[in-house]
C-alpha positions as a Markdown table, in Angstrom:
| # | Residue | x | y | z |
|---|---|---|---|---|
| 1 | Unk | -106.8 | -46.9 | -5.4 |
| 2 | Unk | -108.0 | -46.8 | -9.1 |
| 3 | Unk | -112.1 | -45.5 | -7.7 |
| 4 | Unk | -110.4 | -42.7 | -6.1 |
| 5 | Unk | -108.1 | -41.4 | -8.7 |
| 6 | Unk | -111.5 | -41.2 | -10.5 |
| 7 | Unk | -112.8 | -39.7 | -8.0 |
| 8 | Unk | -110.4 | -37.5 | -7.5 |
| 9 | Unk | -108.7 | -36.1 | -10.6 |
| 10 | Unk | -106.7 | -33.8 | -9.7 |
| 11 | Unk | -104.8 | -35.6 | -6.2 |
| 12 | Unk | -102.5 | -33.3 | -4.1 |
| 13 | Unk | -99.3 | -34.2 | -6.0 |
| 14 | Unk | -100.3 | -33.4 | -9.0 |
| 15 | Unk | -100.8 | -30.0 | -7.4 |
| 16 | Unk | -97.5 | -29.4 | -6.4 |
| 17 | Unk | -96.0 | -30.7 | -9.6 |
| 18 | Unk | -95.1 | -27.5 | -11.0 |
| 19 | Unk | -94.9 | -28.3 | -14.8 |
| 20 | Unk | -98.1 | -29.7 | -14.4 |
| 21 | Unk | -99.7 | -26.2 | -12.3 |
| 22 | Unk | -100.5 | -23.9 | -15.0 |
| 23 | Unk | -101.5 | -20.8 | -13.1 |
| 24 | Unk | -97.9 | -20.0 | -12.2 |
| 25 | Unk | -96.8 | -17.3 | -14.5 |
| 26 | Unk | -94.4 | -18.4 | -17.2 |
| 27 | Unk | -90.8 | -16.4 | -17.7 |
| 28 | Unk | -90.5 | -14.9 | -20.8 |
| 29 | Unk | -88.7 | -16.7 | -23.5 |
| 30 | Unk | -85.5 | -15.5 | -25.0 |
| 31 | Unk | -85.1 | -14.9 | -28.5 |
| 32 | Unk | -83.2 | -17.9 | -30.1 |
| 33 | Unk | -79.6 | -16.9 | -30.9 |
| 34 | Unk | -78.6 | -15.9 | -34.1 |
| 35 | Unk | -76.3 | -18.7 | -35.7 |
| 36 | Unk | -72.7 | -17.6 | -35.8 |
| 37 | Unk | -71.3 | -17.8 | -39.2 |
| 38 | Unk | -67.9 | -20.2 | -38.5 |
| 39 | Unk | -65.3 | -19.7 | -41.2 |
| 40 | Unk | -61.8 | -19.0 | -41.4 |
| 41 | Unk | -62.0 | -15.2 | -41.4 |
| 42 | Unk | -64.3 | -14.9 | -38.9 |
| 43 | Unk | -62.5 | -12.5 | -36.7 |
| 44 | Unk | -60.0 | -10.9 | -39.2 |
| 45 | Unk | -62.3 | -9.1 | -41.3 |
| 46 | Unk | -62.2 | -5.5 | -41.8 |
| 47 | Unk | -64.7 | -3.1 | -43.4 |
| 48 | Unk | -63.6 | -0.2 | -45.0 |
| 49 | Unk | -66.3 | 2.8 | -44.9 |
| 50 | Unk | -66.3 | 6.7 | -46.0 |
| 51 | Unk | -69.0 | 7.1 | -43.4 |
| 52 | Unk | -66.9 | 5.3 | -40.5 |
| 53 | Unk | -63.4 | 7.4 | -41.7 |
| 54 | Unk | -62.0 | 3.8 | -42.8 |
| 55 | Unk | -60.1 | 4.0 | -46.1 |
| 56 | Unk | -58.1 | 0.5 | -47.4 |
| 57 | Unk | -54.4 | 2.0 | -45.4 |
| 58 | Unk | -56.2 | 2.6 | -42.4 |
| 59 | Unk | -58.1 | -1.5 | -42.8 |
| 60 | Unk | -54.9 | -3.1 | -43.4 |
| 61 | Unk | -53.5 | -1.3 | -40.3 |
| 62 | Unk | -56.4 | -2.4 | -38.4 |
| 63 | Unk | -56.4 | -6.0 | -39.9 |
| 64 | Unk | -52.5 | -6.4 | -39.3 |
| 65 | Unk | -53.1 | -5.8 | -35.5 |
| 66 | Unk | -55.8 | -8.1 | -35.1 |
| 67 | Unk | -53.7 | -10.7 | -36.6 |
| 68 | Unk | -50.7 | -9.9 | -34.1 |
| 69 | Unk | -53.4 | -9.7 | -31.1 |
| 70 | Unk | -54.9 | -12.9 | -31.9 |
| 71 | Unk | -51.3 | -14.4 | -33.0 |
| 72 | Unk | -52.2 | -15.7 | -36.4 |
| 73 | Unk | -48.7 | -15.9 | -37.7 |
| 74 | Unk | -47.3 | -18.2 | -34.7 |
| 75 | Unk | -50.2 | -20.3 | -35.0 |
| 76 | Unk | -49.6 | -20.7 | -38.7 |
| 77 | Unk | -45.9 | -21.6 | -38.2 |
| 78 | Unk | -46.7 | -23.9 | -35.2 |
| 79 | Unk | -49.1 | -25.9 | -37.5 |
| 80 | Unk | -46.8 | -25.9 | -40.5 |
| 81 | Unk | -45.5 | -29.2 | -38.9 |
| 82 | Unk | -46.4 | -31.9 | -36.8 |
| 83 | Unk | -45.1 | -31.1 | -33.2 |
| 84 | Unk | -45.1 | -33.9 | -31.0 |
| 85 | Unk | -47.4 | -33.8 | -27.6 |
| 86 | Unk | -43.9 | -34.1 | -25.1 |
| 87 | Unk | -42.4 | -31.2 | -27.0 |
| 88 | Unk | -45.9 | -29.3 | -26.7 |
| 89 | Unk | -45.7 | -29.4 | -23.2 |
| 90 | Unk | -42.5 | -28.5 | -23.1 |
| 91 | Unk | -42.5 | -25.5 | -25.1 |
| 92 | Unk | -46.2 | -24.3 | -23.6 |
| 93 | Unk | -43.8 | -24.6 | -20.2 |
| 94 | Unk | -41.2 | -23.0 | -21.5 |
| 95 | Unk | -43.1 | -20.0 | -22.8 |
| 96 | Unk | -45.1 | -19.9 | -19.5 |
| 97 | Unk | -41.8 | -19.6 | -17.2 |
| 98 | Unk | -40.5 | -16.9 | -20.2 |
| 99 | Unk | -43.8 | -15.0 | -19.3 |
| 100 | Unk | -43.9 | -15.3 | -15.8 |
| 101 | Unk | -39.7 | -13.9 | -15.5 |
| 102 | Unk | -40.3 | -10.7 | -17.9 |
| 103 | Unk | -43.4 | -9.7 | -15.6 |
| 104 | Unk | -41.2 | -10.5 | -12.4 |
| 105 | Unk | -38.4 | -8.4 | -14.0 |
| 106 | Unk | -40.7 | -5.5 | -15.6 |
| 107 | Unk | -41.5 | -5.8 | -11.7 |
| 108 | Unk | -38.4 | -5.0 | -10.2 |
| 109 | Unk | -37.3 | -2.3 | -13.0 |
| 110 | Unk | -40.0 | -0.5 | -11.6 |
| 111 | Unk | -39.3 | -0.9 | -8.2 |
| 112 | Unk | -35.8 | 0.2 | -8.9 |
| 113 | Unk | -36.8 | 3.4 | -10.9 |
| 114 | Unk | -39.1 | 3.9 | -8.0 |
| 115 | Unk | -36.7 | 4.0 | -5.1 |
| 116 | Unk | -34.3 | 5.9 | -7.5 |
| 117 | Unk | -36.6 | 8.9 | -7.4 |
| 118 | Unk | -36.8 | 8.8 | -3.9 |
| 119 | Unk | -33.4 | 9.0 | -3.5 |
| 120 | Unk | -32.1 | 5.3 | -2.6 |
């Protein structure tokens, strides 16, 4: 077995061995990503620029809806304290079912207002 590996260098399954079979074209590689500076403003930073039409009222505007959007004041009054993980649940449920009524009910409003202008 050894005398015909010498023989025969290159056996048939080294051949199909595709990281060894080096005239199959390669696939570009992709740039490496650029390393995402972590920090606790990342995401509630504002720029204020003549060029852009941004002056400091029009920032804080800006900067006060990305906080509401991205609810940085209930997170900060939710970690103010400890909250136990039964009482998580139970508020995460709560909020869910709160949720889930006021799109049912925005629901039916509208299917009232609906069938009020056709005449029902």
């Amino acid at each position: 077995m050894a005398m015909g590996r010498l023989l025969d260098p290159d056996p048939v399954s080294d051949r199909l061995d595709p990281m060894r079979n080096t005239s199959m074209p390669r696939q570009p590689q992709l740039p490496l990503p650029l390393p995402v500076r972590l920090g606790p403003s990342l995401g509630r930073t504002v720029k204020v620029s003549q060029q852009k039409n941004i002056d400091v009222s029009r920032a804080f505007r800006q900067l006060e809806i990305m906080c509401r959007k991205n609810q940085v004041k209930q997170d900060f009054q939710r970690q103010r304290f400890h909250e136990r993980p039964g009482l998580k649940r139970k508020r995460v449920r709560s909020e869910r079912w709160r949720r889930t009524f006021k799109e049912g009910f925005k629901g039916m409003i509208a299917l009232v207002k609906k069938m009020k202008q056709q005449g029902w």
